[in-house]
Phi, psi and omega in degrees: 000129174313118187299164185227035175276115213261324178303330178276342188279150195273128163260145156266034155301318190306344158280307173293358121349268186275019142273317194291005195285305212298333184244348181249112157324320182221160174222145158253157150224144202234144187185173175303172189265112156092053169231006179081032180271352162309322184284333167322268177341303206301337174304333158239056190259172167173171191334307180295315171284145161236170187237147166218146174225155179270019159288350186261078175330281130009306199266305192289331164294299160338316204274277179329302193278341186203083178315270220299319174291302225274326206266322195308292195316352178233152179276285183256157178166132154307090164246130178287138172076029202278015196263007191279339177204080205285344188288359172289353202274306206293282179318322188272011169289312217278332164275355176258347156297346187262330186211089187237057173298177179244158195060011176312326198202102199277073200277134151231147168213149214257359178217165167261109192285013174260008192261003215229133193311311212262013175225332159345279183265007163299341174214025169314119147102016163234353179246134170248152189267149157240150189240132184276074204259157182313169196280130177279137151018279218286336197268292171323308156302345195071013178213127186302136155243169177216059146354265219268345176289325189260322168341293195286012184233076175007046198220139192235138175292167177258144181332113196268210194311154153292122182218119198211155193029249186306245269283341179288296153342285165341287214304280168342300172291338164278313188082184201268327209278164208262355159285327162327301171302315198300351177231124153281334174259142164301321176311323188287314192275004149299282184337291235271345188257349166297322194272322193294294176308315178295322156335264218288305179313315183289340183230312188289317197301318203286338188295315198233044168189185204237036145008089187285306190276073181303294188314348201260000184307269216298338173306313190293321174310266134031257131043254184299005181265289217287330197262353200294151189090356187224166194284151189287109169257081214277343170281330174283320189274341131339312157296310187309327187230032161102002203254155177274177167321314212279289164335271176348293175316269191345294196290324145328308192292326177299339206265308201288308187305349216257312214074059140251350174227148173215178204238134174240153170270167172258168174269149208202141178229156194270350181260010182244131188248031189215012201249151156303092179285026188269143213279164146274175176236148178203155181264147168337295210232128193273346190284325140307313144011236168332290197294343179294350190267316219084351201291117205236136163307317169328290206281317199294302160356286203281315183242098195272014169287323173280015186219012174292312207288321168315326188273336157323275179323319188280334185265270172019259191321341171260352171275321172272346157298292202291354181273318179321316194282326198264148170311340179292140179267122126285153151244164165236128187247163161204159230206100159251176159222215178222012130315343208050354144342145148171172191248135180269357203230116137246118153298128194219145194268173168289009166226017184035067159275175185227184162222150177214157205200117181234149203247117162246139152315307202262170174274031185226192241150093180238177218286325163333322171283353163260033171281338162271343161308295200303339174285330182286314181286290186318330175290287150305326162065242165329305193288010192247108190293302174226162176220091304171064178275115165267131203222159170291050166226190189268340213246146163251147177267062183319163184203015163131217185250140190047024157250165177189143182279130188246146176302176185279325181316349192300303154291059193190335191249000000 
């Protein structure tokens, strides 16, 4: 098992970070809350920056009563938790206008606050955003990989350490954040997500909506545990627990500002008339997950059917970590058809190619499992770079030109 003193670990978001410190007035970095970006930041801290954070009642009144006096007080500076007080945006718009030295102003936030009306266009073309997701594989191991960079040249990398059957399982059941990693028992790694979700409803929330149904968050959450991986009915899952259509919506998008859940579109070509155009959902981290389940090595043990949609959510969550790192514009797709065929990962580039990834549980492949791939290749031709079952074994398998069955080690190496 992979050490997991998480404090050692390099992330590499933090180089795009300290380029973007060297040309930008402001850098945000933005990710779930207790995914390490305060431990991040610090990492450029020194004699000149200073740091404050708005977890820090006391600092957050200051901020809140007077932006413009409280941003004025600083050269350089860190400020933490800042979706805590988005009218600080304003102010720090109107000092870098004034001053656009690079690096003035190193922000992190636990919600994505460009999504929010009264902040949106306050610092277009003075900020760069970076974004911070729970620790990836690839972080734990130490080594950048590059995956999806060989991908897109039809080339599948060779395989990185092997992590298969129980270990697979772990992995998967911890997930990235780093109090998750520091617990080996499941039960602990319950608690901690029980407590982490009441945190962000009690707090995080009320910073950035306007919340009638509070209590009703963590139900929906719940919910939403049980649908991930699957296409988005927002009137059914809304019915499990007393909500309208409207509501659902709402309160999704809030759960999605927060990084705990996200929506993927599906992929589409406008001459094609069969394919489902409905978003899928999937959580962040499969190890918050896991514990919104109950989910155990055990029960996967006895049933391996419960553990195909978590190991979905972990590869999803370890293919958009690595779109965080990289230079490359990616988007994330998933491809039904009404055939029901379908791809579950389409990775698609700024000129639109594509990669596609479909995710097996068990340690076997059979040629059945690329069909919704081979329709996606009929359709595209060229543009489908690779095609891609990642499965719990050691081996790669060809299955024909650009498919090929892969270890789960891939993304990683």
């Amino acid at each position: 098992m992979a050490d997991t003193n998480f404090q050692l670990f390099q992330r590499f978001s933090a180089k795009r970070v300290a380029t973007a410190l060297k040309d930008t007035p402001v850098v945000m970095l933005i990710g779930p809350r207790q995914c390490g970006k305060t431990t991040l930041v610090r990492q450029f801290a020194d004699k000149e920056r200073e740091y404050v954070t708005l977890d820090d009642d006391t600092v957050l009144e200051a901020s809140r009563n007077d932006p413009a006096g409280f941003v004025r007080g600083f050269d350089l500076v860190t400020i933490d938790e800042v979706q805590r007080a988005p009218e600080l945006l304003r102010a720090i718009k109107r000092s870098v206008d004034s001053d656009r030295r690079p690096g003035r102003f190193l922000l992190t936030g636990s919600a994505n606050i460009l999504t929010l009306p009264q902040v949106s266009e306050s610092l277009a073309g003075r900020m760069e955003i970076v974004n911070l997701m729970p620790i990836s594989r690839a972080e734990i191991l130490g080594k950048e990989p590059t995956f999806l960079k060989t991908a897109f040249n039809s080339k599948l990398v060779k395989p990185g350490p092997d992590i298969v059957g129980d270990q697979l399982v772990h992995a998967v059941l911890v997930g990235g954040y780093p109090e998750m990693l520091r617990r080996e028992d499941s039960r602990r790694r319950q608690a901690w997500a029980r407590d982490y979700v009441k945190a962000i409803v009690q707090r995080d929330v009320r910073d950035i909506a306007e919340v009638e149904k509070l209590d009703q968050l963590p139900r929906l959450l719940q919910t939403l545990a049980h649908q991930s991986g699957q296409l988005t009915n927002f009137t059914q899952i809304g019915g499990q627990i007393g909500m309208d259509d409207k509501t659902t919506r709402k309160y999704i998008g809030i759960l999605e500002q927060l990084f705990l859940v996200h929506r993927v579109s599906p992929w589409f070509r406008n001459e094609l008339k069969r394919l489902i155009k409905t978003p899928k959902l999937h959580f962040v981290d499969s190890g918050l997950l896991a514990a919104l389940l109950a989910l155990t090595a055990e029960q996967i043990a006895k049933d391996r059917s419960t553990f195909g949609a978590v190991l979905e959510t972990f590869v999803f969550s370890e293919v958009m970590k690595q779109i965080t790192w990289s230079d490359e514009g990616y988007t994330l797709h998933h491809y039904r058809d009404k055939d029901q065929d379908e791809v579950d990962i389409i990775v698609e580039d700024e000129h639109g190619a594509l990669v596609g990834i479909e995710v097996k549980a068990s340690a076997t492949v059979h040629a059945s499992d690329f069909k919704g791939m081979r329709k996606l290749l009929d359709t595209c031709g060229d543009g489908l770079k690779l095609g891609l079952v990642l499965y719990d074994g050691t081996k790669v398998v060809p299955f024909g030109d650009r498919l090929f069955a892969a270890p789960m080690s891939c993304l990683w190496a």
